[in-house]
Backbone atoms as SQL, in Angstrom:
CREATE TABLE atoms (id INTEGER PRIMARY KEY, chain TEXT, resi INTEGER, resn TEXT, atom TEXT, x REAL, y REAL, z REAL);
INSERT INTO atoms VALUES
  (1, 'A', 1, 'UNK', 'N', -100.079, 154.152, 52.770),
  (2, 'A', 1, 'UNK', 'CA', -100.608, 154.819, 51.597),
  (3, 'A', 1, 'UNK', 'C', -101.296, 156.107, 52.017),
  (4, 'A', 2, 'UNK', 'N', -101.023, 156.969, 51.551),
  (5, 'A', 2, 'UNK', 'CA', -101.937, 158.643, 51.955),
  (6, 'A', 2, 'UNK', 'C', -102.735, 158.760, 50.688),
  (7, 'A', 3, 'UNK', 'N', -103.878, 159.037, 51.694),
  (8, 'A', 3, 'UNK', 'CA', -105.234, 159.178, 51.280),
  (9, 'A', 3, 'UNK', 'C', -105.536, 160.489, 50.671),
  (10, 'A', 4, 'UNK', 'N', -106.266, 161.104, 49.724),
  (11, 'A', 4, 'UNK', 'CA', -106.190, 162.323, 48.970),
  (12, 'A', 4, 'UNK', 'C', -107.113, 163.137, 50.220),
  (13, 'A', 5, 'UNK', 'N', -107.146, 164.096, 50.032),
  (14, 'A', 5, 'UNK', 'CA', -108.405, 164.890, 51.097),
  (15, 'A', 5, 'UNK', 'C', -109.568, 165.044, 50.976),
  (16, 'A', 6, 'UNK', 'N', -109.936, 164.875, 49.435),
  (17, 'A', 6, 'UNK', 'CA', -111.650, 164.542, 49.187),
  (18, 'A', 6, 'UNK', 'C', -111.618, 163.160, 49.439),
  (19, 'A', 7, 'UNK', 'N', -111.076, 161.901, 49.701),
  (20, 'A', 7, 'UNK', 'CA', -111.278, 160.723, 49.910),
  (21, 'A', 7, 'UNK', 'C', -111.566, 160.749, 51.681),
  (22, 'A', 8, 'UNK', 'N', -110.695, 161.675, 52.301),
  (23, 'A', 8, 'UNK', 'CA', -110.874, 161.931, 53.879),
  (24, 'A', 8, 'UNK', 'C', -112.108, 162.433, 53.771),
  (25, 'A', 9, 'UNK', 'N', -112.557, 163.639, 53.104),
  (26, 'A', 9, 'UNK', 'CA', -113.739, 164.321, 53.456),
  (27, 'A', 9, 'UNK', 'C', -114.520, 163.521, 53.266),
  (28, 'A', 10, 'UNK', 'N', -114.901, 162.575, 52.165),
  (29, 'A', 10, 'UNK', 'CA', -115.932, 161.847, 51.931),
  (30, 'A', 10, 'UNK', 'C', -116.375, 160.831, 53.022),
  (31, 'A', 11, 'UNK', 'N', -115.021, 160.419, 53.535),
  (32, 'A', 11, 'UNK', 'CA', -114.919, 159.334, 54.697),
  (33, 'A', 11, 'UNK', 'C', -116.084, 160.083, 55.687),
  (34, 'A', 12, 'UNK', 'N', -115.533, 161.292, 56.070),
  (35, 'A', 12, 'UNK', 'CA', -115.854, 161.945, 57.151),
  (36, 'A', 12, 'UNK', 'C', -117.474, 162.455, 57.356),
  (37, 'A', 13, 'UNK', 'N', -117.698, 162.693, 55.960),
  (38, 'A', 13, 'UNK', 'CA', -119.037, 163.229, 55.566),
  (39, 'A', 13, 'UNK', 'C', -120.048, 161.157, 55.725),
  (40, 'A', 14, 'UNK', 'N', -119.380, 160.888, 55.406),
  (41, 'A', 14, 'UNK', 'CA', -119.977, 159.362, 55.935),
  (42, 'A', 14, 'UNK', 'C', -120.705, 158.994, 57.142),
  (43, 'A', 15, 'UNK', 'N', -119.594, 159.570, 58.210),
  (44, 'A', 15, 'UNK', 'CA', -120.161, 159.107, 59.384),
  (45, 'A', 15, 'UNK', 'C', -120.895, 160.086, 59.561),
  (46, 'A', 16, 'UNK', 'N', -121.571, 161.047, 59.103),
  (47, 'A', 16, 'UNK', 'CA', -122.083, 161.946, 59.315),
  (48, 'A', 16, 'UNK', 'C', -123.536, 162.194, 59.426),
  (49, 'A', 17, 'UNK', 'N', -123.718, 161.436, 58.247),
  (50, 'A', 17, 'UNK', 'CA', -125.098, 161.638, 57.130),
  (51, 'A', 17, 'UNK', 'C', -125.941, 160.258, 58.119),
  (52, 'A', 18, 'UNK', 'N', -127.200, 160.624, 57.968),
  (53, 'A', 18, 'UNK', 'CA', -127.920, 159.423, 58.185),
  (54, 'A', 18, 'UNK', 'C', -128.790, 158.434, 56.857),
  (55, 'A', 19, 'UNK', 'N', -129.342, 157.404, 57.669),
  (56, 'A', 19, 'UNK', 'CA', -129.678, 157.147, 56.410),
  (57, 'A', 19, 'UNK', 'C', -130.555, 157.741, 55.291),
  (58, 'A', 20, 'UNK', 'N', -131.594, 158.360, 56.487),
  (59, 'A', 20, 'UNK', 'CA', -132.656, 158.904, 55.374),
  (60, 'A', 20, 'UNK', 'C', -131.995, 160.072, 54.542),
  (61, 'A', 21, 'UNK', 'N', -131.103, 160.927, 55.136),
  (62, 'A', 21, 'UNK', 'CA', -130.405, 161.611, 54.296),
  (63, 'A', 21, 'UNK', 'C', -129.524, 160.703, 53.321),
  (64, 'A', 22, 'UNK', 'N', -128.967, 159.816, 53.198),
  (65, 'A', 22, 'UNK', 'CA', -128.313, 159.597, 51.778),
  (66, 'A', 22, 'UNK', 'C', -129.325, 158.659, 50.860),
  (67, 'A', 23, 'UNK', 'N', -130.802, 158.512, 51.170),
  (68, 'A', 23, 'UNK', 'CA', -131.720, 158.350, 50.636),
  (69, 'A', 23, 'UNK', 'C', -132.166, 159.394, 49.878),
  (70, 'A', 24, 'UNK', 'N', -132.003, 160.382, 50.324),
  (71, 'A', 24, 'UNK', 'CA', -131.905, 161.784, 49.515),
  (72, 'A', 24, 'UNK', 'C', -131.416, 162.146, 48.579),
  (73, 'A', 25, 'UNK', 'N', -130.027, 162.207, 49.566),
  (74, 'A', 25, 'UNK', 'CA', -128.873, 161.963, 48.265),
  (75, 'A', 25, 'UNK', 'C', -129.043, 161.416, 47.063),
  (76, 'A', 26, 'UNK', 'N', -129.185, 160.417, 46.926),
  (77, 'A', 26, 'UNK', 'CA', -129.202, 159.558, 45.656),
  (78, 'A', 26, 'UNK', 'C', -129.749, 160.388, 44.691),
  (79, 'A', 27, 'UNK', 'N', -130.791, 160.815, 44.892),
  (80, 'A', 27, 'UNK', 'CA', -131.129, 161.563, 43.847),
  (81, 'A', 27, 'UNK', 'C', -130.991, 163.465, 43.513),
  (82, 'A', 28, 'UNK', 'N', -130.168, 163.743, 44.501),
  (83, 'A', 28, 'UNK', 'CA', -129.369, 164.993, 44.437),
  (84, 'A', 28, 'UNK', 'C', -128.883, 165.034, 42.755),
  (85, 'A', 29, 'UNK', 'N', -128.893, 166.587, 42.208),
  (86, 'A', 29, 'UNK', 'CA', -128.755, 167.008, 40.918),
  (87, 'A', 29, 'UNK', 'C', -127.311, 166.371, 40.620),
  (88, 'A', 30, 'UNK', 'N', -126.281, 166.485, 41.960),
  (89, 'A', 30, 'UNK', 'CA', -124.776, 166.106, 41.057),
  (90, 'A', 30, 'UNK', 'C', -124.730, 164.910, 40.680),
  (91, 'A', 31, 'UNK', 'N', -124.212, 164.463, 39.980),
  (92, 'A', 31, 'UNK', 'CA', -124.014, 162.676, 39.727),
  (93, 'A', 31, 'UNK', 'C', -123.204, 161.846, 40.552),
  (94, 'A', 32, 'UNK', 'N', -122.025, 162.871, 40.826),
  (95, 'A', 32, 'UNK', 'CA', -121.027, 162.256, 41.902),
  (96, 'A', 32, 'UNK', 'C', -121.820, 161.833, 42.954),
  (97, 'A', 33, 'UNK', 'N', -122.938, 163.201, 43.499),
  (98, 'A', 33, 'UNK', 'CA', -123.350, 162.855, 44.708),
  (99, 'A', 33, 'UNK', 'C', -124.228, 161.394, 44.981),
  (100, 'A', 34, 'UNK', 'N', -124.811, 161.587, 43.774),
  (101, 'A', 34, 'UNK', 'CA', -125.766, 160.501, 43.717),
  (102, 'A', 34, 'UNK', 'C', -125.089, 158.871, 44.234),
  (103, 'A', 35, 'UNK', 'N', -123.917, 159.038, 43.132),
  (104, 'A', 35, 'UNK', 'CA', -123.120, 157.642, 43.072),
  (105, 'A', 35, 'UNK', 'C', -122.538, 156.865, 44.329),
  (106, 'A', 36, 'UNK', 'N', -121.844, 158.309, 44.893),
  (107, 'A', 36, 'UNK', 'CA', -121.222, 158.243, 46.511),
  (108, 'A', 36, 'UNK', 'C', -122.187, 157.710, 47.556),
  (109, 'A', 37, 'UNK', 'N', -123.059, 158.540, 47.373),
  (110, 'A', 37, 'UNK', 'CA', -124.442, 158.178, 48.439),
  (111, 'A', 37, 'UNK', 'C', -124.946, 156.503, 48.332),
  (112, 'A', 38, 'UNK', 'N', -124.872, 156.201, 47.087),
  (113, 'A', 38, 'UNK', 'CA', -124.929, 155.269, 46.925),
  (114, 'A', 38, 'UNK', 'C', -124.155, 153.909, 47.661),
  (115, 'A', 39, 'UNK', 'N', -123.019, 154.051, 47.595),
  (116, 'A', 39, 'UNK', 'CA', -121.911, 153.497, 47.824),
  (117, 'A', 39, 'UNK', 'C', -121.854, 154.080, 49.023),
  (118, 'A', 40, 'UNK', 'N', -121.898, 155.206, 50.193),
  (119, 'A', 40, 'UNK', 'CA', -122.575, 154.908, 51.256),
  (120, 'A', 40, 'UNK', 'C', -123.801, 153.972, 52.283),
  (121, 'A', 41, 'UNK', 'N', -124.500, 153.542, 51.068),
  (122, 'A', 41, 'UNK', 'CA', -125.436, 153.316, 51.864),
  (123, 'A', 41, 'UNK', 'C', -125.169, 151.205, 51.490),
  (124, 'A', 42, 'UNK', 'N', -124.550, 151.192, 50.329),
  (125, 'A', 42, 'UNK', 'CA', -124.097, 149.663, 50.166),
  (126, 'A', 42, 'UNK', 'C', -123.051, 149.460, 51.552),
  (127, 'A', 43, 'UNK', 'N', -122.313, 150.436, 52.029),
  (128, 'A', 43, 'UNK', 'CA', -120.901, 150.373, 52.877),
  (129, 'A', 43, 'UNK', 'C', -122.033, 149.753, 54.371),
  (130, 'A', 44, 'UNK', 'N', -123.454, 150.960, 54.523),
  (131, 'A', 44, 'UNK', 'CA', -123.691, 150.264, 55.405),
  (132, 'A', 44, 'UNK', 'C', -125.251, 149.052, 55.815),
  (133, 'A', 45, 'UNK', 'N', -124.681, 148.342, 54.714),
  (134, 'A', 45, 'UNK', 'CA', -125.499, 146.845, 54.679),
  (135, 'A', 45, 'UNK', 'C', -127.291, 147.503, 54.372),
  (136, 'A', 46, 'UNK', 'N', -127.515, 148.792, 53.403),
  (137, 'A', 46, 'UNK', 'CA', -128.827, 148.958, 53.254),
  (138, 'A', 46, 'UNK', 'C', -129.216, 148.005, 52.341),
  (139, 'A', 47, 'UNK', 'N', -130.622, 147.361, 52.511),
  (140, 'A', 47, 'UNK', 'CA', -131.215, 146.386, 52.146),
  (141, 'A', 47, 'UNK', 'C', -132.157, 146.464, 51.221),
  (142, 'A', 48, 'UNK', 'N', -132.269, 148.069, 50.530),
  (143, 'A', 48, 'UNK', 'CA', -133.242, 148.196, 49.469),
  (144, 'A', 48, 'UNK', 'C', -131.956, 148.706, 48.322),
  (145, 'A', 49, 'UNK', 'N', -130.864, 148.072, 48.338),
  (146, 'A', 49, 'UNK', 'CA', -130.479, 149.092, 47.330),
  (147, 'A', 49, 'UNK', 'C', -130.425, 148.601, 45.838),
  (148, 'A', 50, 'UNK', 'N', -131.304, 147.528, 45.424),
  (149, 'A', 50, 'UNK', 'CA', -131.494, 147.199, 44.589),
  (150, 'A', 50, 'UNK', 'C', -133.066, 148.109, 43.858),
  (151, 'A', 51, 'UNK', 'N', -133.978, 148.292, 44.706),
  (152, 'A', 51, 'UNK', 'CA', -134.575, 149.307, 44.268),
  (153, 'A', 51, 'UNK', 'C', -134.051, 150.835, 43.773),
  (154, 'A', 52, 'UNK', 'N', -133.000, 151.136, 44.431),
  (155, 'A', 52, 'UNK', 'CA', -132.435, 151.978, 44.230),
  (156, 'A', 52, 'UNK', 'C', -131.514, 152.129, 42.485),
  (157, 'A', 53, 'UNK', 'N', -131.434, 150.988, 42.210),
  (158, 'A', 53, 'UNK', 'CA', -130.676, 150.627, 41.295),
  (159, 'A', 53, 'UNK', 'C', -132.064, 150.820, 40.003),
  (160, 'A', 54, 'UNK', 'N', -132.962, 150.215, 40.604),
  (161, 'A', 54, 'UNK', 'CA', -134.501, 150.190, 39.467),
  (162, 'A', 54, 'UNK', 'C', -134.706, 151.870, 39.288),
  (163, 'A', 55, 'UNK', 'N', -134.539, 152.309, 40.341),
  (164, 'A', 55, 'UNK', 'CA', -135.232, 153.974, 39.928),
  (165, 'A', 55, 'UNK', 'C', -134.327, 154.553, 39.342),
  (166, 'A', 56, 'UNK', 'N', -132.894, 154.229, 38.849),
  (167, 'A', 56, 'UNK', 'CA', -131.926, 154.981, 38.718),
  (168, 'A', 56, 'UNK', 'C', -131.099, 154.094, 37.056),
  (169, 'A', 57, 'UNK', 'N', -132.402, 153.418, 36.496),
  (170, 'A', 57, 'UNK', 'CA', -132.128, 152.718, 35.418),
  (171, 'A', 57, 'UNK', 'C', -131.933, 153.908, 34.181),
  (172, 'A', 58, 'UNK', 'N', -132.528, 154.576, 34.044),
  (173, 'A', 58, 'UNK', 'CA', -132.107, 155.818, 32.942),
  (174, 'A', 58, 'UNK', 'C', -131.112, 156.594, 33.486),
  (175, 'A', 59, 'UNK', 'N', -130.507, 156.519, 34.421),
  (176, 'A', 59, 'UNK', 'CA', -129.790, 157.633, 34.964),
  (177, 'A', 59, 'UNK', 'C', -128.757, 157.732, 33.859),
  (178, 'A', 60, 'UNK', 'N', -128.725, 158.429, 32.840),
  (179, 'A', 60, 'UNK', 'CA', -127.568, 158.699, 32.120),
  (180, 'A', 60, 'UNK', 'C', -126.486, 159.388, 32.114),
  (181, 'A', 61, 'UNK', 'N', -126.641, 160.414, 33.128),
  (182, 'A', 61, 'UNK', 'CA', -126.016, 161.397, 33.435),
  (183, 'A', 61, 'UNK', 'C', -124.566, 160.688, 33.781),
  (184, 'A', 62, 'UNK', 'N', -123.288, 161.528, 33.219),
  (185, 'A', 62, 'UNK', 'CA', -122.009, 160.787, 33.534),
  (186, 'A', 62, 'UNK', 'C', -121.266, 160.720, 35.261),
  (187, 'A', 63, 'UNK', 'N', -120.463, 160.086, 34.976),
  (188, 'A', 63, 'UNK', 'CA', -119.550, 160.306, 36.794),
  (189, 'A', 63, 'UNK', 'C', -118.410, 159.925, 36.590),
  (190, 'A', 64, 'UNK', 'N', -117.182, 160.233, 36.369),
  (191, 'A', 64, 'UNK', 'CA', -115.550, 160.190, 36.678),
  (192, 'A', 64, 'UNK', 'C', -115.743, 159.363, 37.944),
  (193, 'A', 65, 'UNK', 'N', -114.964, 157.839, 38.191),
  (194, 'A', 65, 'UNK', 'CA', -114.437, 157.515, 39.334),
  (195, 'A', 65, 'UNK', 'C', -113.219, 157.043, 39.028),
  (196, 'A', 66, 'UNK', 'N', -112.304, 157.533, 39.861),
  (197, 'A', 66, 'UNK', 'CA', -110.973, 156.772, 39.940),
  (198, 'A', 66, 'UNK', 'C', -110.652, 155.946, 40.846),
  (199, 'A', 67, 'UNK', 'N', -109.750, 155.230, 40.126),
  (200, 'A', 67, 'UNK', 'CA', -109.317, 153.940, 41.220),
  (201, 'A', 67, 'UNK', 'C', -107.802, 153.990, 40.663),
  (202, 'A', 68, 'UNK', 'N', -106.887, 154.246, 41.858),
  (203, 'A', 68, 'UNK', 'CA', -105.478, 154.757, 41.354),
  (204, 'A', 68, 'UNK', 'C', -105.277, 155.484, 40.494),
  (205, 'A', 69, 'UNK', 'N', -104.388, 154.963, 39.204),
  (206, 'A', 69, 'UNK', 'CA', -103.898, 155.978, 38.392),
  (207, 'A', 69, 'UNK', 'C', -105.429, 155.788, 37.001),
  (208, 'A', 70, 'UNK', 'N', -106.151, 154.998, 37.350),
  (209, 'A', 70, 'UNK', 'CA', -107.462, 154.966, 36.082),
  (210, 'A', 70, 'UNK', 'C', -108.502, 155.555, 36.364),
  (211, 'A', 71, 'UNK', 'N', -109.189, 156.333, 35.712),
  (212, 'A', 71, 'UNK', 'CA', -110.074, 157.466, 35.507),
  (213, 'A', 71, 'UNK', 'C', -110.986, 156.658, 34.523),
  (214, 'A', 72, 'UNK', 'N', -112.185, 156.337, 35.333),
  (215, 'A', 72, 'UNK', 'CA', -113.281, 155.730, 34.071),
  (216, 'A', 72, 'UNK', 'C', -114.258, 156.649, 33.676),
  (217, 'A', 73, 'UNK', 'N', -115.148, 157.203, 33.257),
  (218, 'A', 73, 'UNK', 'CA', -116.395, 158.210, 33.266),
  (219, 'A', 73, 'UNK', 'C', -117.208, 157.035, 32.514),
  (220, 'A', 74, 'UNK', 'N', -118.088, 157.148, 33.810),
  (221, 'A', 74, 'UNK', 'CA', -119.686, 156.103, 33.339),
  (222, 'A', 74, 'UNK', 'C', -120.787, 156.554, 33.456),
  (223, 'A', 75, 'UNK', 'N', -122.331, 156.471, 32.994),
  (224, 'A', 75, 'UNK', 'CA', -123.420, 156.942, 33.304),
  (225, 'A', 75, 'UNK', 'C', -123.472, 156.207, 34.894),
  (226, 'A', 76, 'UNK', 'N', -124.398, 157.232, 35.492),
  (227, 'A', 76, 'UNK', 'CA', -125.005, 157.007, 36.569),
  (228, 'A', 76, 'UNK', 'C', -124.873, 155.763, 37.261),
  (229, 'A', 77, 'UNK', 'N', -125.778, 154.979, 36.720),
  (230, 'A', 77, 'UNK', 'CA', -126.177, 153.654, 36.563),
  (231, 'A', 77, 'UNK', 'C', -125.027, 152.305, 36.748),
  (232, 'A', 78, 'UNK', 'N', -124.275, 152.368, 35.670),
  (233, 'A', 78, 'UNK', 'CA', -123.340, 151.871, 35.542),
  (234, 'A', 78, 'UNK', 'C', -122.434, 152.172, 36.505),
  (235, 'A', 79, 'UNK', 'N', -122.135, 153.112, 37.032),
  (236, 'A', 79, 'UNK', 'CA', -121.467, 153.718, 38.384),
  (237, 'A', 79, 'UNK', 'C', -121.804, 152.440, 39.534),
  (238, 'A', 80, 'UNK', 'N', -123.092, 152.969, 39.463),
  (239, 'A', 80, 'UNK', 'CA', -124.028, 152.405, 40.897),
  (240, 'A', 80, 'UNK', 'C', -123.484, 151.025, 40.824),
  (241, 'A', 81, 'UNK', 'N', -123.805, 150.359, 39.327),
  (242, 'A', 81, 'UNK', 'CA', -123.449, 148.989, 39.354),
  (243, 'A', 81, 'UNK', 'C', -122.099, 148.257, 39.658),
  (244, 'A', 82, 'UNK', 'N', -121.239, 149.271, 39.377),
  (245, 'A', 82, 'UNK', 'CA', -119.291, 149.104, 39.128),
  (246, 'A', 82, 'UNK', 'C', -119.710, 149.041, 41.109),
  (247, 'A', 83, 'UNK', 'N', -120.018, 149.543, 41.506),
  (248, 'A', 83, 'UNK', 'CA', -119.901, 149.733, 42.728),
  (249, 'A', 83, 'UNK', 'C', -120.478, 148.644, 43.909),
  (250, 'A', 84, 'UNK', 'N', -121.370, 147.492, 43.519),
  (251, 'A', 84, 'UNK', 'CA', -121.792, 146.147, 43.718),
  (252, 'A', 84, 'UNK', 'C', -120.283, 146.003, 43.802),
  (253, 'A', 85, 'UNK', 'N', -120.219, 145.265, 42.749),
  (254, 'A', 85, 'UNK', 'CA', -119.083, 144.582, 42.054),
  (255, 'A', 85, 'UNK', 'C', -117.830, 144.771, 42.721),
  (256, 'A', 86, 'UNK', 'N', -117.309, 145.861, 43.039),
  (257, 'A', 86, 'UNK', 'CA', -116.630, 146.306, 44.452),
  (258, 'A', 86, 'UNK', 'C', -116.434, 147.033, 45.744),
  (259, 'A', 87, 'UNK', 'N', -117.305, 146.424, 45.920),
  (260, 'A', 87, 'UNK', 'CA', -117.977, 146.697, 47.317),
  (261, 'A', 87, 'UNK', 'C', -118.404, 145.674, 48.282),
  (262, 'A', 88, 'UNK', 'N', -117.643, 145.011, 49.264),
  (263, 'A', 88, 'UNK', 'CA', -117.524, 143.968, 49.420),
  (264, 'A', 88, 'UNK', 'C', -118.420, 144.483, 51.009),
  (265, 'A', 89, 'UNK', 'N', -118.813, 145.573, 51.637),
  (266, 'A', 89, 'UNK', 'CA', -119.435, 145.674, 52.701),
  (267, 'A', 89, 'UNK', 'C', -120.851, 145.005, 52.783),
  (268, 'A', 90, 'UNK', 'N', -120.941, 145.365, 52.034),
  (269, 'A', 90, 'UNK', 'CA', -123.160, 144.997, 51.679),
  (270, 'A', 90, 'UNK', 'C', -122.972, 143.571, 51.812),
  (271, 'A', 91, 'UNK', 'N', -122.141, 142.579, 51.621),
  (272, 'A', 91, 'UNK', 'CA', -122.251, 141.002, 51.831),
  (273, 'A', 91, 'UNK', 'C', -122.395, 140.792, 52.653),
  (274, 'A', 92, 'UNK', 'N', -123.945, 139.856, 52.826),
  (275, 'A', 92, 'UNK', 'CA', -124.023, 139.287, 54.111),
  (276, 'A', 92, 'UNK', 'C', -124.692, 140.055, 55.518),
  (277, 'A', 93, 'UNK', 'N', -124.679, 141.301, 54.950),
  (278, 'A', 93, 'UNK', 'CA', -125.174, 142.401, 55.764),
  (279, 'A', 93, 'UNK', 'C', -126.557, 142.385, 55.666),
  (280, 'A', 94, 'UNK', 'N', -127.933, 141.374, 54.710),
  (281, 'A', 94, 'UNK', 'CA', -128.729, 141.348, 55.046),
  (282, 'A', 94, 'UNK', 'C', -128.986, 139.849, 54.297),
  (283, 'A', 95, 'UNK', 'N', -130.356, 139.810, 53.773),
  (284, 'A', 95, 'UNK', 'CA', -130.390, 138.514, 52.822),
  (285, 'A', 95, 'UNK', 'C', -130.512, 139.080, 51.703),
  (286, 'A', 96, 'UNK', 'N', -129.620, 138.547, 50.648),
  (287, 'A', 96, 'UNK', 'CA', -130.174, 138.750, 49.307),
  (288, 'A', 96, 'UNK', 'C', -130.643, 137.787, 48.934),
  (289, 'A', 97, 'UNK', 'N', -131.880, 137.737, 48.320),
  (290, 'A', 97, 'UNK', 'CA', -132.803, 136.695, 47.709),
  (291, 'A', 97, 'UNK', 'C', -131.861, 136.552, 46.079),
  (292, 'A', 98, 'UNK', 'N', -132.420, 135.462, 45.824),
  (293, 'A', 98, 'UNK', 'CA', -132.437, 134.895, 44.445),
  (294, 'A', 98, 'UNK', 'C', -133.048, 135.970, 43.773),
  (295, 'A', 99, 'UNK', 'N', -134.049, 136.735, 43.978),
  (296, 'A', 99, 'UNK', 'CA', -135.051, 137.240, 43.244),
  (297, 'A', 99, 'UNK', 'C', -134.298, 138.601, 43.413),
  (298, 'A', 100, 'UNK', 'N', -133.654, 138.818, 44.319),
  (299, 'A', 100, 'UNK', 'CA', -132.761, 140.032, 44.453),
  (300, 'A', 100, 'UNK', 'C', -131.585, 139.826, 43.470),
  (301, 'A', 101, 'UNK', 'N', -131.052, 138.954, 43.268),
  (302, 'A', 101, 'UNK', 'CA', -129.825, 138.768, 42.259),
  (303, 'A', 101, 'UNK', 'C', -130.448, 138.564, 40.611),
  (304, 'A', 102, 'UNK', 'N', -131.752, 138.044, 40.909),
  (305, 'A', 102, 'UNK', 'CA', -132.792, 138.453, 39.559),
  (306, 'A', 102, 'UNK', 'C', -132.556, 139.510, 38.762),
  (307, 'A', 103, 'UNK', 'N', -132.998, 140.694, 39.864),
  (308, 'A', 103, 'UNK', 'CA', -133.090, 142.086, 39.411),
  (309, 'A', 103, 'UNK', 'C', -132.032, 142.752, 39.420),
  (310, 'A', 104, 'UNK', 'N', -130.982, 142.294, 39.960),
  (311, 'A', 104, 'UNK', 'CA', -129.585, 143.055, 39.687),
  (312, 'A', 104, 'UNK', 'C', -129.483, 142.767, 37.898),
  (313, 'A', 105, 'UNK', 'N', -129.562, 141.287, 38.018),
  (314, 'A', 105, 'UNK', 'CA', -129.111, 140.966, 36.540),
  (315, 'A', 105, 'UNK', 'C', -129.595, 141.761, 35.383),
  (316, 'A', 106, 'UNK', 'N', -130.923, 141.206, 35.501),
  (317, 'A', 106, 'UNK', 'CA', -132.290, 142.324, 34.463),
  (318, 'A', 106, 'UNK', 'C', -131.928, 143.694, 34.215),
  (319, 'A', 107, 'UNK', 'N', -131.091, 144.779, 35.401),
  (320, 'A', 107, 'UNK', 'CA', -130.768, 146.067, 35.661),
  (321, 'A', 107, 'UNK', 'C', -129.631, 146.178, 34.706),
  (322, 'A', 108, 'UNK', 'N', -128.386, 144.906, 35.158),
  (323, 'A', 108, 'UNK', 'CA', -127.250, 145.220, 34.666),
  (324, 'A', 108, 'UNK', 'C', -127.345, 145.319, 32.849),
  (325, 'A', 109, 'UNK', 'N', -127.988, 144.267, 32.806),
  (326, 'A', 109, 'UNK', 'CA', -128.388, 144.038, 31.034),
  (327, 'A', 109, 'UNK', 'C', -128.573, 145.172, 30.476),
  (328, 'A', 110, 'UNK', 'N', -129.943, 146.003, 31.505),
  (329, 'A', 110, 'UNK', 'CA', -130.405, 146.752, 30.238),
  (330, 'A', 110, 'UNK', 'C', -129.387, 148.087, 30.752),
  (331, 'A', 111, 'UNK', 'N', -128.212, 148.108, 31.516),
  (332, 'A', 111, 'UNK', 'CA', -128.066, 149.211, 31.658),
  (333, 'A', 111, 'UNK', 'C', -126.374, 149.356, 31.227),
  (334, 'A', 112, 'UNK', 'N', -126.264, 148.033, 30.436),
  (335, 'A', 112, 'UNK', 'CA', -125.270, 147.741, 29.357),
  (336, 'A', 112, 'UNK', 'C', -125.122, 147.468, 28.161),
  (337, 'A', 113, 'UNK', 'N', -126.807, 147.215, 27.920),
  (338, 'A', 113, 'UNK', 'CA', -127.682, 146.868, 26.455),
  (339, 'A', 113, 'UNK', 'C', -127.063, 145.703, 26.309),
  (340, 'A', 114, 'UNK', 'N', -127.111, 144.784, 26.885),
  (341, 'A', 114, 'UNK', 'CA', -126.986, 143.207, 26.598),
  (342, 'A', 114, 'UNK', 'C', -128.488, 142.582, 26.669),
  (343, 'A', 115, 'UNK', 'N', -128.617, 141.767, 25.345),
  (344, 'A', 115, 'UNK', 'CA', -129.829, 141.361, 25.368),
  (345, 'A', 115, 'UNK', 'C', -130.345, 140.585, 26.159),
  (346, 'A', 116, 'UNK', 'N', -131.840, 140.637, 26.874),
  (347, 'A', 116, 'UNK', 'CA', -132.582, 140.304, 27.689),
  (348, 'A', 116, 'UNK', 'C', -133.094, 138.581, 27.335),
  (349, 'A', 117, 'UNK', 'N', -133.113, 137.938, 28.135),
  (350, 'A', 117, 'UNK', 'CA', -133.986, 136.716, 27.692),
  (351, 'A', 117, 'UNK', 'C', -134.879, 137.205, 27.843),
  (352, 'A', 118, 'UNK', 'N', -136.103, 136.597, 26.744),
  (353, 'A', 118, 'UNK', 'CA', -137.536, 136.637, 27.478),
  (354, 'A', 118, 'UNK', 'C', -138.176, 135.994, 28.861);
């Protein structure tokens, strides 16, 4: 399968960056950047990125990701979250608590407007 050349560059810009820089990132003005960085830092087993997910609960701002021939555009947020969901590196790469899968949930709800239990 051949890979597009922003999918190479991104690769490349990967091994590049450290962490505290795509701690940065995340909150860089582009949205793409934000999202990517993101999904950098799940690729390598970071262990706060559920906080990351809390500070980035209003993020409304949109992001185009494709996956083959489908083109989704999601807020921020929802990005970050699509990106759990497939992203199979971060498993196991540290502990996730119960209380960590807590706050994913609580995040995902309100950042799909599905109602909250009390």
């Amino acid at each position: 399968m051949d890979q597009s050349e922003l999918y190479n560059d991104f690769k490349l810009l990967q091994k590049q960056v450290s962490t505290a820089e795509l701690e940065e990132m995340v909150n860089h003005p582009n949205a793409l950047i934000r999202v990517t960085a993101f999904n950098f830092l799940l690729d390598s087993g970071y262990p706060k990125f559920v906080d990351i997910l809390e500070e980035h609960i209003h993020d409304t701002a949109e992001v185009s990701l494709q996956s083959g021939c489908i083109i989704t555009t999601l807020p921020v947020i929802q990005a970050m979250l699509f990106n759990i969901s497939t992203n199979n590196a971060w498993i196991g790469a540290f502990e996730f608590t119960k209380a960590d899968m807590d706050r994913v949930a609580r995040i995902s709800d309100r950042a799909f407007g599905r109602k909250q239990e009390p």
